[in-house]
N, C-alpha and C positions, 0 to 999 in steps of 0.2 A: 603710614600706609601698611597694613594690615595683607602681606603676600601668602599668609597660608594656604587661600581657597586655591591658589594657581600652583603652588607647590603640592598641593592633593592633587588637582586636576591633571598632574602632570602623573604622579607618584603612583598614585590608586589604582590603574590599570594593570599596571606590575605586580602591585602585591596582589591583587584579586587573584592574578594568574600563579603566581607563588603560592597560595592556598589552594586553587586548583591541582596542584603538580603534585601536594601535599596529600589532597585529598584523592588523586586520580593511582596513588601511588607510584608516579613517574618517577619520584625518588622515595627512597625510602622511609626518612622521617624530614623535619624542617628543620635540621642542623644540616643534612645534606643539601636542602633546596638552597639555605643562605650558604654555603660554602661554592654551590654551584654557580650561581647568581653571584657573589662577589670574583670568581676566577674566571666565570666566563662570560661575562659582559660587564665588568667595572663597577658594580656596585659598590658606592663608598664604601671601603670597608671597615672604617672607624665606626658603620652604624650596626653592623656586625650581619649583615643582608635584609634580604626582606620582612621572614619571621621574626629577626630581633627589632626592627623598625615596627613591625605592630605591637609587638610584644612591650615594647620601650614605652611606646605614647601612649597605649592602649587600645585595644579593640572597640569599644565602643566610642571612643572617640573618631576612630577610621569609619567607623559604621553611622556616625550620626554626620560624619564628612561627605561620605558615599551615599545617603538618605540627601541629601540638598545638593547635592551634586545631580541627580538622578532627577530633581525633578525643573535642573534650570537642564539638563544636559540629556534627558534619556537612559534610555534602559542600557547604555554602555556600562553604566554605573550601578545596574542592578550587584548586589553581592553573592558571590560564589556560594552555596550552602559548608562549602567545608571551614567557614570562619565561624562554624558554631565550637569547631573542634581544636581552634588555634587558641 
């Protein structure tokens, strides 16, 4: 059994908003958003936070997760525009 689509479903919100924070300039760059995001809400930190988790798998693999997601689930899933920049 194949858990991935429920571990994105789970995941993806978070990072879209970590690209947001990224792009909103909330933090500075996205070594600060993953350092913020692992010390202050538990992100495993073995995965090195949120931008090293897209960074890791890859963006268009999150983005073609976030496309099929969006369309069993809604525009919650639509993708932030600053994942052009990550």
């Amino acid at each position: 059994m194949d858990l991935r689509p429920l571990a994105d479903r789970l995941v993806l919100p978070a990072l879209n908003e970590a690209v947001a924070c990224v792009r909103e300039g909330i933090v500075a760059d996205a070594d600060l958003c993953d350092a913020g995001v692992i010390f202050g809400t538990g992100f495993a930190p073995h995965r090195g936070g949120p931008i090293s988790a897209i960074r890791e798998r890859g963006k268009e693999s999150w983005l073609k997760a976030m496309a099929e997601l969006r369309v069993k689930h809604g525009d919650r899933f639509v993708p932030d525009t600053g994942w052009d920049s990550i």
